[in-house]
N, CA, C and O atoms as a Tinker XYZ file with bonds, in Angstrom:
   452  protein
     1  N    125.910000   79.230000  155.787000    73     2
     2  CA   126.078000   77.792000  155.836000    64     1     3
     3  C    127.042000   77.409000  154.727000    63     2     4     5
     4  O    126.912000   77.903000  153.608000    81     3
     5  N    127.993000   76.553000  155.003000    73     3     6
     6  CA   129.344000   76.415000  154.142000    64     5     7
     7  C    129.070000   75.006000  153.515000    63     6     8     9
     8  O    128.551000   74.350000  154.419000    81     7
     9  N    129.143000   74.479000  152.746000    73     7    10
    10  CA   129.472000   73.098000  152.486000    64     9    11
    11  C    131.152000   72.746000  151.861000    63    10    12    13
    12  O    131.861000   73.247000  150.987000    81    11
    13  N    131.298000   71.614000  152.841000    73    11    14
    14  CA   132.869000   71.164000  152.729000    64    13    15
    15  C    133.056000   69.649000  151.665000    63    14    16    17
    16  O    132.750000   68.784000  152.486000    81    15
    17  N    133.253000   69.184000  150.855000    73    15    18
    18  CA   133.219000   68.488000  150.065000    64    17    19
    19  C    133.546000   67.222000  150.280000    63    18    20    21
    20  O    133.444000   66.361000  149.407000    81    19
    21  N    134.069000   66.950000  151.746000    73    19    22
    22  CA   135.092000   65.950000  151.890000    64    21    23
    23  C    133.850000   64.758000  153.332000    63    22    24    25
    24  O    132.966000   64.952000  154.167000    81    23
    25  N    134.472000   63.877000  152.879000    73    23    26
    26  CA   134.120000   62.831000  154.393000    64    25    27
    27  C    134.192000   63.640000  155.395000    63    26    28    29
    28  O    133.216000   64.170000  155.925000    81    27
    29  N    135.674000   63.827000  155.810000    73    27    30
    30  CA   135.996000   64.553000  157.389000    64    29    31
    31  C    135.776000   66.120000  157.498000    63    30    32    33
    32  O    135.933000   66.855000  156.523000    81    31
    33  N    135.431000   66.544000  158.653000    73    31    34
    34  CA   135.263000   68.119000  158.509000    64    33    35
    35  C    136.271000   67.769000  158.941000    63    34    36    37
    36  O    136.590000   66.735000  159.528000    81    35
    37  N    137.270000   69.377000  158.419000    73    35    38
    38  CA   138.491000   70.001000  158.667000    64    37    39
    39  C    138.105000   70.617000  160.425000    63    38    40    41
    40  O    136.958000   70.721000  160.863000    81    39
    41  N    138.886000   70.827000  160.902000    73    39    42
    42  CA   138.621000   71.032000  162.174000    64    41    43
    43  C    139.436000   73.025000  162.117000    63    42    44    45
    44  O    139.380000   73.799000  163.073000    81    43
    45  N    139.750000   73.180000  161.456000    73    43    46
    46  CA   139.830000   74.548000  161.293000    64    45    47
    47  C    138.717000   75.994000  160.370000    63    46    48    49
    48  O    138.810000   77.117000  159.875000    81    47
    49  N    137.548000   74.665000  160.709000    73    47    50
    50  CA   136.610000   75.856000  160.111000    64    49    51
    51  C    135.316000   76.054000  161.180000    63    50    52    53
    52  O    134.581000   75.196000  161.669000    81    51
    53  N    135.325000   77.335000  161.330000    73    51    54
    54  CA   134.664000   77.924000  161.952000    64    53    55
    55  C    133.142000   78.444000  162.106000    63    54    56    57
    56  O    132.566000   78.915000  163.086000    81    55
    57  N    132.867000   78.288000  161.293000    73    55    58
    58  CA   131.421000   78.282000  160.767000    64    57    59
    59  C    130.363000   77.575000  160.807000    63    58    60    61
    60  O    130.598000   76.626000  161.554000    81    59
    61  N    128.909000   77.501000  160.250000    73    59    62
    62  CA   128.457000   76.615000  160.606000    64    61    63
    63  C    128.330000   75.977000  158.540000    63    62    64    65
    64  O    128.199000   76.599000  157.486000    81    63
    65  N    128.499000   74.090000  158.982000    73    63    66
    66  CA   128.915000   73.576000  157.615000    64    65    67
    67  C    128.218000   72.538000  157.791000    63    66    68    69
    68  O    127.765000   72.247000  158.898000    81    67
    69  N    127.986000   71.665000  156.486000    73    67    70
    70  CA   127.551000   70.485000  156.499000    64    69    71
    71  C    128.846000   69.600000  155.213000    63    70    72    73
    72  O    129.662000   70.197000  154.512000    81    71
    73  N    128.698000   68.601000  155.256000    73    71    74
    74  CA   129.544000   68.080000  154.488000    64    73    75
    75  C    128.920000   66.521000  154.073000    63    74    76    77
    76  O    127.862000   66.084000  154.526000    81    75
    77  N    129.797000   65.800000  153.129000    73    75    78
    78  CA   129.312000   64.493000  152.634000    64    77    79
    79  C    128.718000   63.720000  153.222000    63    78    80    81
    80  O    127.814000   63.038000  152.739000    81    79
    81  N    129.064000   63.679000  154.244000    73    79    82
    82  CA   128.484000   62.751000  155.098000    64    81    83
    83  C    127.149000   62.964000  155.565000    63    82    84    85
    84  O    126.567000   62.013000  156.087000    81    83
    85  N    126.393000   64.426000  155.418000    73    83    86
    86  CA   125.415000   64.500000  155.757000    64    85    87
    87  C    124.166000   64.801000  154.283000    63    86    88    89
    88  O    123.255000   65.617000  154.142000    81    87
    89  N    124.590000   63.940000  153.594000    73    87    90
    90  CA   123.804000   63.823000  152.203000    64    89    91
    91  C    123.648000   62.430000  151.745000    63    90    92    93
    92  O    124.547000   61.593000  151.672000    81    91
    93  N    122.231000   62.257000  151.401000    73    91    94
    94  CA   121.747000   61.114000  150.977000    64    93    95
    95  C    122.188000   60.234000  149.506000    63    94    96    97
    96  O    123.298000   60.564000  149.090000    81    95
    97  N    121.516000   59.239000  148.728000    73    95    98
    98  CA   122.416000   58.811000  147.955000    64    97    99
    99  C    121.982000   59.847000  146.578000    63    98   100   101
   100  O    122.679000   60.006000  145.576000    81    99
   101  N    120.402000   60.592000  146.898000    73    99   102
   102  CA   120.445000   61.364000  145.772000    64   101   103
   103  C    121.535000   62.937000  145.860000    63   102   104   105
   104  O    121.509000   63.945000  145.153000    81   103
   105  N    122.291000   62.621000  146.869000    73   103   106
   106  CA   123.047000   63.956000  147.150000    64   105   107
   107  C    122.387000   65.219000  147.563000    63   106   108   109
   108  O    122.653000   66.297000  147.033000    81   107
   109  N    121.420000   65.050000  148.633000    73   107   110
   110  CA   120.210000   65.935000  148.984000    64   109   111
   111  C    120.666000   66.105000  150.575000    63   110   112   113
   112  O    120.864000   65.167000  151.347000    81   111
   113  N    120.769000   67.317000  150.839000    73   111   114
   114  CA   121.462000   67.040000  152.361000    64   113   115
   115  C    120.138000   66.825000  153.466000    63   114   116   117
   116  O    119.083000   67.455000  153.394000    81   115
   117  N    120.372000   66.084000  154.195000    73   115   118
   118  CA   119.723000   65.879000  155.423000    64   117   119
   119  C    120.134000   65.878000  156.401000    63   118   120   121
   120  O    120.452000   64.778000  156.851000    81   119
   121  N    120.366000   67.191000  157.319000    73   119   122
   122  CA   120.690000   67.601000  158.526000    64   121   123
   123  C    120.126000   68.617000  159.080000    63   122   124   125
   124  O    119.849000   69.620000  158.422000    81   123
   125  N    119.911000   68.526000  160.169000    73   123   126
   126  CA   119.164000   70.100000  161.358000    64   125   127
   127  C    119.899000   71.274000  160.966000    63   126   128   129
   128  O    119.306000   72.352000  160.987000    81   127
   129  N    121.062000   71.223000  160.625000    73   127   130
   130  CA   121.514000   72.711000  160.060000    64   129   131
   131  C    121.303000   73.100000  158.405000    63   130   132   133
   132  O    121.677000   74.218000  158.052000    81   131
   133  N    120.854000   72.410000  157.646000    73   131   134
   134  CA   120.324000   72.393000  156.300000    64   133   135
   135  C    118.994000   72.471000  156.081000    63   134   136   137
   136  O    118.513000   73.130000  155.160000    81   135
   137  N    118.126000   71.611000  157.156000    73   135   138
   138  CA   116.865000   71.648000  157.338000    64   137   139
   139  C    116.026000   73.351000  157.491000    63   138   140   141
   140  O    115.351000   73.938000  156.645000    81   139
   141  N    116.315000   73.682000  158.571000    73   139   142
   142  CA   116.611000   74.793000  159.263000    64   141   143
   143  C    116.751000   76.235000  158.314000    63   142   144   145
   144  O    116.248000   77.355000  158.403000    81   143
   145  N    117.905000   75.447000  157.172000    73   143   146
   146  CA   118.375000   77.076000  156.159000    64   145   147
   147  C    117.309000   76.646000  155.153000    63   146   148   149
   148  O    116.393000   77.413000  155.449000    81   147
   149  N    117.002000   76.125000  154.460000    73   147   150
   150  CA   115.974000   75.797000  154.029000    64   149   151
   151  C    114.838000   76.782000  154.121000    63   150   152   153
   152  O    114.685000   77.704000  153.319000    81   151
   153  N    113.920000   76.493000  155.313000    73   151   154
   154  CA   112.991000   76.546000  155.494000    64   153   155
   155  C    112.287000   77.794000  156.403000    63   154   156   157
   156  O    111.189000   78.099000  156.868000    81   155
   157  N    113.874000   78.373000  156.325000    73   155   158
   158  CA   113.580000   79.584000  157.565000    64   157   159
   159  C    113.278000   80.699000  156.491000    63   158   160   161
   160  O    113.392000   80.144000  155.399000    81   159
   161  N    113.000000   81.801000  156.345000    73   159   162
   162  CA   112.333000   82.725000  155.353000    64   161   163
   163  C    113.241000   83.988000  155.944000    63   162   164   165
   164  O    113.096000   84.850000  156.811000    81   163
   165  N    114.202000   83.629000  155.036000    73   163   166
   166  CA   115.217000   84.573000  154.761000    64   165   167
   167  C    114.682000   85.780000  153.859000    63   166   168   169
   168  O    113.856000   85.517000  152.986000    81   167
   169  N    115.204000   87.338000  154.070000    73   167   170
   170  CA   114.854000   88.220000  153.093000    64   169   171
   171  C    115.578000   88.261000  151.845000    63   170   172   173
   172  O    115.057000   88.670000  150.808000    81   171
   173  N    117.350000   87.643000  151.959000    73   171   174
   174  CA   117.708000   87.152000  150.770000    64   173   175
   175  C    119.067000   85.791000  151.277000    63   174   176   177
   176  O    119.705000   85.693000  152.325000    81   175
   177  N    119.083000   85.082000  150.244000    73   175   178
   178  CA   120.200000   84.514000  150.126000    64   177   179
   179  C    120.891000   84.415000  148.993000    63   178   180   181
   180  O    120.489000   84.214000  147.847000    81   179
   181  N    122.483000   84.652000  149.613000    73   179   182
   182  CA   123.402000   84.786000  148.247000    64   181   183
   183  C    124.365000   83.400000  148.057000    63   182   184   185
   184  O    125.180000   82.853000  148.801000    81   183
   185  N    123.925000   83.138000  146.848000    73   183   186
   186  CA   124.192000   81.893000  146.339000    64   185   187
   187  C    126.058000   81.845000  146.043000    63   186   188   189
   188  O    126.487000   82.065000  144.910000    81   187
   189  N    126.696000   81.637000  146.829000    73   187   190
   190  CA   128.361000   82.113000  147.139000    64   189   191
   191  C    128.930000   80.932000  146.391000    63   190   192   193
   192  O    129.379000   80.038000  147.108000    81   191
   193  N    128.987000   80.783000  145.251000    73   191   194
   194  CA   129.571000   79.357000  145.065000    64   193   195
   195  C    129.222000   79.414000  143.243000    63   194   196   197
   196  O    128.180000   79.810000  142.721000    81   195
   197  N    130.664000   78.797000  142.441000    73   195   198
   198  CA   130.463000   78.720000  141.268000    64   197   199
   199  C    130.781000   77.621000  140.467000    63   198   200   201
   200  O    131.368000   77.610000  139.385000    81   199
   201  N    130.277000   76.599000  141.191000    73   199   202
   202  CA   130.747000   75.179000  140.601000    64   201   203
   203  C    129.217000   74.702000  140.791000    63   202   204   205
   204  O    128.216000   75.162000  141.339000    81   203
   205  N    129.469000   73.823000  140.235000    73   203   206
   206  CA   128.008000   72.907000  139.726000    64   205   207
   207  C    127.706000   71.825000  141.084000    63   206   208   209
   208  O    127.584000   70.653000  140.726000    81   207
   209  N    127.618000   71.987000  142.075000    73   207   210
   210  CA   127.501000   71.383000  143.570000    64   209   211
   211  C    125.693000   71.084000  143.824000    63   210   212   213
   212  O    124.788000   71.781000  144.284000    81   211
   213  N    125.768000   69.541000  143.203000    73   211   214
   214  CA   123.953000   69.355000  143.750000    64   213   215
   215  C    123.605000   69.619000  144.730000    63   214   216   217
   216  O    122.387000   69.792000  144.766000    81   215
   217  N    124.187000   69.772000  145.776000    73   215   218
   218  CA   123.580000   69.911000  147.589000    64   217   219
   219  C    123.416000   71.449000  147.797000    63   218   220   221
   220  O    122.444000   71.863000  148.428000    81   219
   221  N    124.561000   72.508000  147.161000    73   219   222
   222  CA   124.238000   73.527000  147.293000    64   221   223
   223  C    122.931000   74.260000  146.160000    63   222   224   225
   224  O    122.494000   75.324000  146.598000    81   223
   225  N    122.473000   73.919000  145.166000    73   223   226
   226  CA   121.826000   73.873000  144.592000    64   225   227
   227  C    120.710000   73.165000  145.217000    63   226   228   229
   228  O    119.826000   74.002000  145.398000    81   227
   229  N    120.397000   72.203000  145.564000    73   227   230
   230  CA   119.523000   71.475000  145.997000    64   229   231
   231  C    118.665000   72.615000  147.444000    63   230   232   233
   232  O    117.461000   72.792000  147.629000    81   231
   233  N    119.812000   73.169000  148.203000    73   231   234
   234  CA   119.228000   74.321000  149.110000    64   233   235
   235  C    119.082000   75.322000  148.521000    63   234   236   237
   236  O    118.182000   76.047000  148.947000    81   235
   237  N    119.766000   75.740000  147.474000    73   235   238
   238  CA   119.141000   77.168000  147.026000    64   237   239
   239  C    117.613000   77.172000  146.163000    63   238   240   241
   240  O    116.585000   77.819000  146.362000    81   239
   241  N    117.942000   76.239000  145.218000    73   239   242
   242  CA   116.273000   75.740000  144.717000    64   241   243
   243  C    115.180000   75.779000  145.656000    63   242   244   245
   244  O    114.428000   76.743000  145.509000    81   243
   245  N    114.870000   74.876000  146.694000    73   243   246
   246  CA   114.460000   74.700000  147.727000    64   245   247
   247  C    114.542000   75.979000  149.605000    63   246   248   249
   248  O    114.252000   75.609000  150.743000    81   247
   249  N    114.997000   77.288000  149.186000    73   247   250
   250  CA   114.824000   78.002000  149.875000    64   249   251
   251  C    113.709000   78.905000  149.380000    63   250   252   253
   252  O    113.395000   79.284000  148.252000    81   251
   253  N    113.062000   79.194000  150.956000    73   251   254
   254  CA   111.805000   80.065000  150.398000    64   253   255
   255  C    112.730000   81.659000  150.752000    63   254   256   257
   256  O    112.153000   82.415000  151.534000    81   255
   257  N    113.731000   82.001000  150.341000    73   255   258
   258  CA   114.167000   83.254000  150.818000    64   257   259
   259  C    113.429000   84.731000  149.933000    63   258   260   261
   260  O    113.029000   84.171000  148.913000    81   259
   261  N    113.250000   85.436000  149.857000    73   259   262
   262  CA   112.517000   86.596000  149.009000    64   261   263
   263  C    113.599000   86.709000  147.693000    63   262   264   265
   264  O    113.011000   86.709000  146.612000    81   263
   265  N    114.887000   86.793000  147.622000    73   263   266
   266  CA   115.512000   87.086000  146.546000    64   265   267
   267  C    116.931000   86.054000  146.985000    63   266   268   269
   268  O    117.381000   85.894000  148.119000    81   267
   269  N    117.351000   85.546000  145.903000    73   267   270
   270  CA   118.241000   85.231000  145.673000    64   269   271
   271  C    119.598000   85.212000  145.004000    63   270   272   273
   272  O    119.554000   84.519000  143.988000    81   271
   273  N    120.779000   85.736000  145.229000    73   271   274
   274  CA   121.298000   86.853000  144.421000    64   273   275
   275  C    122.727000   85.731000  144.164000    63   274   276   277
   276  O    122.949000   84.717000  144.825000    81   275
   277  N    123.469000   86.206000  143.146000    73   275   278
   278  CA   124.449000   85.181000  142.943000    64   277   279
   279  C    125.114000   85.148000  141.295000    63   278   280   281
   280  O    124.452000   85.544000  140.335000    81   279
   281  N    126.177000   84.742000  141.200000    73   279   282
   282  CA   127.049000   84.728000  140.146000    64   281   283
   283  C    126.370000   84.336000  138.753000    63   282   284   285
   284  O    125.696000   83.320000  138.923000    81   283
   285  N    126.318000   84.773000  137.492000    73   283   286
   286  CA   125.701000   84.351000  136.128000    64   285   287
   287  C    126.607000   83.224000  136.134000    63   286   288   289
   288  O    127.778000   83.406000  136.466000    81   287
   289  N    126.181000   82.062000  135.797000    73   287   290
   290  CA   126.653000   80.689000  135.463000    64   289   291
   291  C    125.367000   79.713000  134.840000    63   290   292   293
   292  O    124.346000   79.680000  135.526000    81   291
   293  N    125.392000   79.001000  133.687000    73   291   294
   294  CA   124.104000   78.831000  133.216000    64   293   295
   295  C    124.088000   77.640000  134.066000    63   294   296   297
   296  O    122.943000   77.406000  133.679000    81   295
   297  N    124.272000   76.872000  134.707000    73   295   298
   298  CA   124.163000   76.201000  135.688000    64   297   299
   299  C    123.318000   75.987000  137.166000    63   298   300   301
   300  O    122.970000   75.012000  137.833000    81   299
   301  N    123.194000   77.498000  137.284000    73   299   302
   302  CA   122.674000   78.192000  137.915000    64   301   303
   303  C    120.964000   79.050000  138.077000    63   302   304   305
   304  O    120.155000   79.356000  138.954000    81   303
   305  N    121.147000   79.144000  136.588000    73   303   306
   306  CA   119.970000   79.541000  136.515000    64   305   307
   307  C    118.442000   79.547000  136.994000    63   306   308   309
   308  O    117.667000   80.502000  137.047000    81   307
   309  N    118.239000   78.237000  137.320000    73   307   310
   310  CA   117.243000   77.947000  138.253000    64   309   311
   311  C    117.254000   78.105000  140.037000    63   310   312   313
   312  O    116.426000   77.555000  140.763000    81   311
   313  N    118.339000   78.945000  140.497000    73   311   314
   314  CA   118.444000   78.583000  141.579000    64   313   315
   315  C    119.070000   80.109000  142.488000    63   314   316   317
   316  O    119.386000   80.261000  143.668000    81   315
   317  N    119.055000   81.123000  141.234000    73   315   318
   318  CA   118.864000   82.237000  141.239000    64   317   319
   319  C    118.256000   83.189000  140.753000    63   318   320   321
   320  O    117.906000   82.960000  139.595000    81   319
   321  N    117.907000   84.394000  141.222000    73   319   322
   322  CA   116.469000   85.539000  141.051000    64   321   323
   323  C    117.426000   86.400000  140.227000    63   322   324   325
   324  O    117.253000   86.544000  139.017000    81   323
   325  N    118.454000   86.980000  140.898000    73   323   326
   326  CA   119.621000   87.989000  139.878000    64   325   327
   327  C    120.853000   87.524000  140.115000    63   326   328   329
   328  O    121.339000   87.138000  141.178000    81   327
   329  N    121.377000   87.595000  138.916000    73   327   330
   330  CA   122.507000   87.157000  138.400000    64   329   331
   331  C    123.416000   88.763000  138.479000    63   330   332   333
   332  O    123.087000   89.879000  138.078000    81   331
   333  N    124.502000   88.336000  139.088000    73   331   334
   334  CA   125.568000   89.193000  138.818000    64   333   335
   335  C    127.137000   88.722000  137.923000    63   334   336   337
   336  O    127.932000   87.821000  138.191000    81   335
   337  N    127.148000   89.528000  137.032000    73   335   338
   338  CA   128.149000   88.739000  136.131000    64   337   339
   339  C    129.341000   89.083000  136.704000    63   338   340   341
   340  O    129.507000   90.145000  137.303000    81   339
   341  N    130.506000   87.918000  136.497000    73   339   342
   342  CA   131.443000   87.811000  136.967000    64   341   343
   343  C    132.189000   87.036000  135.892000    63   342   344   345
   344  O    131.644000   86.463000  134.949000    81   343
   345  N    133.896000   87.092000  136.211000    73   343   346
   346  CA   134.798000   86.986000  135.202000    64   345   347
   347  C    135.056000   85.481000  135.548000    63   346   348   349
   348  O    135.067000   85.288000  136.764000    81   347
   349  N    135.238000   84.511000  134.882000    73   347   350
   350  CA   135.590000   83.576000  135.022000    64   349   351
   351  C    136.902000   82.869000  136.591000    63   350   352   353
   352  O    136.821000   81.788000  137.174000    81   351
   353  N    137.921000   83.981000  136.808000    73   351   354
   354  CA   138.803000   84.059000  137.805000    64   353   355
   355  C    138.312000   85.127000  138.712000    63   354   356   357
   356  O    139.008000   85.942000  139.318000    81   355
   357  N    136.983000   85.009000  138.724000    73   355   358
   358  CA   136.464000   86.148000  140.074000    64   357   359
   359  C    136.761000   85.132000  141.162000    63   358   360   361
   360  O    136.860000   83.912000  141.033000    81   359
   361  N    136.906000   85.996000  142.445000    73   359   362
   362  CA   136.938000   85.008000  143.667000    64   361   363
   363  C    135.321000   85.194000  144.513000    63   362   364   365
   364  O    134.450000   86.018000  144.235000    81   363
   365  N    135.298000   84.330000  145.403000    73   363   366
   366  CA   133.939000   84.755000  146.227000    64   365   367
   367  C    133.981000   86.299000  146.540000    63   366   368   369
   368  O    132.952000   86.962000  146.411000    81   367
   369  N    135.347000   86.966000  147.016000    73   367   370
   370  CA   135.243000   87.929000  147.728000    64   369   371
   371  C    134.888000   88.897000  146.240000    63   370   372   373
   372  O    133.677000   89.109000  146.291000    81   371
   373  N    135.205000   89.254000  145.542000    73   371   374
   374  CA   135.162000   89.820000  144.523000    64   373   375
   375  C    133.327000   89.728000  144.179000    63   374   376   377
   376  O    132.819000   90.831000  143.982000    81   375
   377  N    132.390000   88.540000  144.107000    73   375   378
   378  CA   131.087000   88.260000  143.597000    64   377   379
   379  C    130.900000   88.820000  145.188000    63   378   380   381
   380  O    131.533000   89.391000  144.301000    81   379
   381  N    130.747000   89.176000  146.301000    73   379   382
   382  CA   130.771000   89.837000  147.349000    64   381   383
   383  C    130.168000   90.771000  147.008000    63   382   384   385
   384  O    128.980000   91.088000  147.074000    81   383
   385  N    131.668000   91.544000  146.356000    73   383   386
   386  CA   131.482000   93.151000  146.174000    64   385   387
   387  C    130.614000   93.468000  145.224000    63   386   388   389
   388  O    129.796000   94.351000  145.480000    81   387
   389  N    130.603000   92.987000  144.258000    73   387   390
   390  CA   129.457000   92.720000  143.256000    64   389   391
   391  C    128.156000   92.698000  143.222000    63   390   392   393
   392  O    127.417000   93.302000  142.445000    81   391
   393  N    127.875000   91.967000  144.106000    73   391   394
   394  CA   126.343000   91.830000  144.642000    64   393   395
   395  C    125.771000   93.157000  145.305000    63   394   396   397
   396  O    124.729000   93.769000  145.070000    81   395
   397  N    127.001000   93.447000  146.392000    73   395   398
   398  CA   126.977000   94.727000  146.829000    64   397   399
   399  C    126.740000   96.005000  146.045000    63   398   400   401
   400  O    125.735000   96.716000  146.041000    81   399
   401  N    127.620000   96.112000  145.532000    73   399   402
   402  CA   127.149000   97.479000  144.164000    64   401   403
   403  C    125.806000   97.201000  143.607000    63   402   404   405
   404  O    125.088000   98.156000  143.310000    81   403
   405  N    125.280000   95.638000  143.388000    73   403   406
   406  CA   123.840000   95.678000  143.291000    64   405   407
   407  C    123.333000   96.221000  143.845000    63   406   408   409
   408  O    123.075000   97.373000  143.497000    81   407
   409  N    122.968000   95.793000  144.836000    73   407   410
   410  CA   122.041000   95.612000  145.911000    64   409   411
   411  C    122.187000   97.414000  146.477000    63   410   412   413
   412  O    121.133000   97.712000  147.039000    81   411
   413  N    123.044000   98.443000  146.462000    73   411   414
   414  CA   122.990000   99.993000  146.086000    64   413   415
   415  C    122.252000  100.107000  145.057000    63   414   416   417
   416  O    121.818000  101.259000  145.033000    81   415
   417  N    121.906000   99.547000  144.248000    73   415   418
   418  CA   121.502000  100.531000  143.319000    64   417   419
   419  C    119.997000  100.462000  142.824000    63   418   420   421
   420  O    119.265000  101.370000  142.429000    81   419
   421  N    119.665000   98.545000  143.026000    73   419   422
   422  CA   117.984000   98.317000  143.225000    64   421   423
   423  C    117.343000   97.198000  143.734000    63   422   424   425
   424  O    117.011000   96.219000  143.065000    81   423
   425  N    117.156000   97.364000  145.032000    73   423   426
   426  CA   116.217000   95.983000  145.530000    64   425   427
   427  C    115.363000   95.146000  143.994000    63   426   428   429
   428  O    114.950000   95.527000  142.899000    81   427
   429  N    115.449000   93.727000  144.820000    73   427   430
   430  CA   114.638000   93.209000  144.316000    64   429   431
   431  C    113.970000   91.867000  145.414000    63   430   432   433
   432  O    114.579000   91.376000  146.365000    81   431
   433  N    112.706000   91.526000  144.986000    73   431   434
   434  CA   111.897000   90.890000  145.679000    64   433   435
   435  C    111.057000   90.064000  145.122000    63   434   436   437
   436  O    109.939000   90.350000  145.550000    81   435
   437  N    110.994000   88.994000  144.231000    73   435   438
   438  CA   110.978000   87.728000  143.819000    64   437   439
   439  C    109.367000   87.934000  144.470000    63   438   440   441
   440  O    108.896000   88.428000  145.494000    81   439
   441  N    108.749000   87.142000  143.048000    73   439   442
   442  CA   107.482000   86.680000  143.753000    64   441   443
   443  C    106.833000   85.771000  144.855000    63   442   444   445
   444  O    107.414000   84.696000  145.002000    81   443
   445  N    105.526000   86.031000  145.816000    73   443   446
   446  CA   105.645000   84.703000  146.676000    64   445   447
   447  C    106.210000   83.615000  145.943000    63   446   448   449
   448  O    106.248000   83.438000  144.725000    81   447
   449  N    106.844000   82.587000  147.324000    73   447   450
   450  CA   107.269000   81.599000  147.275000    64   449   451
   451  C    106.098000   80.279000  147.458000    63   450   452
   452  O    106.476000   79.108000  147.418000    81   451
């Protein structure tokens, strides 16, 4: 699930997204495709994103997924299980691979939710 920052979705993205328009005035998204990621019991979700974004935060806090894996940013901290460190000019694809070389070398599995 992508979030796009803007009023209009771009019509060249392919995925499934939510955007401004589907967030309240506390910036909390409310839509069937947010609802949905939320609440579905994922074995992990990776927190793809390194900016300080309340809505994406707001779903990662609020997911019951088993582990949550994602970039060291103290920003973050509450809204991830393991932190993978990354360089300031890492790209997503790069915290990708990262996670990956984790995730070889030792599961992890977060207490019930």
């Amino acid at each position: 699930l992508m979030y796009v920052d803007l009023k209009e979705m771009p019509r060249d993205i392919y995925v499934p997204t939510f955007n401004t328009k589907d967030l309240n005035k506390q910036l909390i998204p409310y839509n069937p495709r947010t609802d949905r990621k939320e609440k579905k019991k994922f074995d992990m979700l990776f927190n793809l994103f390194f900016v300080n974004s309340e809505p994406l935060k707001y779903l990662a806090s609020h997911s019951v997924a088993k582990c949550r894996y994602g970039a060291y940013r103290p920003h973050l901290k509450n809204v991830t299980d393991v932190f993978v460190y990354t360089e300031p000019e890492d790209s997503i694809l790069q915290l990708i691979n990262k996670i990956n070389e984790v995730l070889e070398k030792q599961a992890y599995v977060r207490k019930n939710v």
